[in-house]
C-alpha positions in Angstrom: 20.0 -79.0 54.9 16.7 -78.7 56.8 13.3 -78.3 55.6 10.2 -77.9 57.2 6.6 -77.7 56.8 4.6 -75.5 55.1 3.6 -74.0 57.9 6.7 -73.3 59.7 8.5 -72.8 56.2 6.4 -69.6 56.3 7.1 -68.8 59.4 10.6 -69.1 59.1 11.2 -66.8 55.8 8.8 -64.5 57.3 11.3 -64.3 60.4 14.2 -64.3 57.5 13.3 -60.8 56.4 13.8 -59.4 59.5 16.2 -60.9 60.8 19.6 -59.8 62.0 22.5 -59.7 59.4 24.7 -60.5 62.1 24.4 -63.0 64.7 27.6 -63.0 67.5 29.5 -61.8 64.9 28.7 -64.2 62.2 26.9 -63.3 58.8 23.5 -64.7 57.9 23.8 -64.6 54.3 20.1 -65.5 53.3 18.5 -65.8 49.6 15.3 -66.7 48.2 14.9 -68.0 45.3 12.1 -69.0 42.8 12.1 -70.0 39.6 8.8 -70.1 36.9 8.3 -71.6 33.6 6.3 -68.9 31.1 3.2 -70.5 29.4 4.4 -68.7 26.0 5.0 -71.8 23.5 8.6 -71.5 21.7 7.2 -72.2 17.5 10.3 -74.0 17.2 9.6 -76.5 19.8 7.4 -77.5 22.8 9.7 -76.0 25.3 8.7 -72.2 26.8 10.6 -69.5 28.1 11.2 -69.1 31.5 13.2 -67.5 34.1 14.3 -67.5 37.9 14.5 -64.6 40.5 16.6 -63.9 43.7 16.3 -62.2 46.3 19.4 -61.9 48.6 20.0 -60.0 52.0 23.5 -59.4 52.4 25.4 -58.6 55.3 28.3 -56.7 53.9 25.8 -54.4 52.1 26.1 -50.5 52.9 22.2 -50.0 52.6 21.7 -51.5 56.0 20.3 -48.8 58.3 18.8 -51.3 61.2 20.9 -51.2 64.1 19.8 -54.4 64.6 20.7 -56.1 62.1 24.7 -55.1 62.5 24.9 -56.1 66.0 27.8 -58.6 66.1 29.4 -57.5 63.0 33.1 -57.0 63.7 34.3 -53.8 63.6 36.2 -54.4 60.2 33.4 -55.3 58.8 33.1 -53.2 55.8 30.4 -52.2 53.8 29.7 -53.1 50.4 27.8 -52.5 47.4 25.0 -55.1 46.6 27.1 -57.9 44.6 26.6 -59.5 40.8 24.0 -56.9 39.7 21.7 -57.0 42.0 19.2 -54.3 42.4 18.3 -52.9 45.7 14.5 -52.4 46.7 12.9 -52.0 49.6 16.1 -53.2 51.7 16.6 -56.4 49.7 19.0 -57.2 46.7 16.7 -58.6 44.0 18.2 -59.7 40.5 16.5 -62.3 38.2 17.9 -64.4 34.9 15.9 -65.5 32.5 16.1 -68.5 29.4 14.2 -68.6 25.8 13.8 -72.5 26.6 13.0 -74.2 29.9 11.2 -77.7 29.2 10.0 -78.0 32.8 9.5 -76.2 36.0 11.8 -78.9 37.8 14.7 -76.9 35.1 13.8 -73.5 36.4 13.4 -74.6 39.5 17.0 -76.1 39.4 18.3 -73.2 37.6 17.4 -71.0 40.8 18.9 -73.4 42.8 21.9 -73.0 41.6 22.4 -69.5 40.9 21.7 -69.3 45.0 24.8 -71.7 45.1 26.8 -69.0 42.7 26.0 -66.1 44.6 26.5 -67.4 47.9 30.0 -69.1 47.7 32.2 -65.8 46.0 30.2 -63.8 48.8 32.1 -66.3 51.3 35.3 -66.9 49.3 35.3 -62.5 48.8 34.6 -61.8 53.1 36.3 -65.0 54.2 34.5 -65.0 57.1 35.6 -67.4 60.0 32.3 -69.1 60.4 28.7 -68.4 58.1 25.4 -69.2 58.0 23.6 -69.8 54.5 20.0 -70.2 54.6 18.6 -70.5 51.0 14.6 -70.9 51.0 12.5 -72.2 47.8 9.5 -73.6 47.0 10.2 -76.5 44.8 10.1 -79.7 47.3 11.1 -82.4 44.7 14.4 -80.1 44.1 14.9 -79.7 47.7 14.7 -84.1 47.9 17.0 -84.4 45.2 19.5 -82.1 46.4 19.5 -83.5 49.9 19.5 -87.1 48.2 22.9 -86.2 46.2 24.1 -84.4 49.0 23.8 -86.6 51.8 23.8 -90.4 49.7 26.2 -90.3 47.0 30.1 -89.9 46.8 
């Protein structure tokens, strides 16, 4: 896991809606993912409702016109519909979940986070791709430190 600054974080997802699918035949499977808290009030308690939102670019995908962005993709390769609902627009597979109660935006937050996870891993499992890259970009830094925390400092 990598994360950078504001700056270059732009920079980089920027770059990530352009980039190729495909790189020396492995798939970039890239998401981006946000999740909000509503400022609705829930009567019943002090929790609102609140949602999340991805937006994947998916190699497999049979919307992909850019010559570019299949160079390197083996010849078996075969196209796919976009995966788990997702709706296509403009080029990108956008799909978004929403909750009657989220108590913070750290829970959305998380909630998109993990979805990412849920998409990503049956797209590798389904293609069993020798190699992939996963880059997963969001906004939320304090869920980025506490993923890299569990990730990289506990058993």
């Amino acid at each position: 896991m990598t994360m950078h600054s504001p700056v270059r974080s732009k920079i980089r997802a920027e770059r990530a809606c352009t980039s190729p699918l495909w790189v020396n035949g492995v798939p970039q499977i890239i998401i981006f993912c946000d999740g909000s808290r509503k400022c609705e009030r829930n009567r019943e308690s002090e929790a609102s409702s609140g949602g999340y939102g991805l937006v994947l670019r998916y190699p497999w995908a049979n919307n992909v016109n850019n010559a570019d962005n299949q160079e390197g993709a083996p010849a078996s390769s075969a196209a796919a519909r976009m995966p788990f609902g997702f709706t296509l627009k403009s080029g990108f597979g956008v799909r978004s979940w929403s909750y009657n109660k989220i108590y913070s935006p750290v829970i959305a937050e998380s909630g998109a986070l993990a979805q990412s996870l849920l998409v990503a891993l049956p797209l590798v499992e389904q293609h069993r791709p020798e190699s992939v890259v996963i880059e997963l970009f969001t906004d939320s830094q304090e869920r980025w430190h506490r993923l890299n925390h569990g990730l990289n400092h506990q058993p």
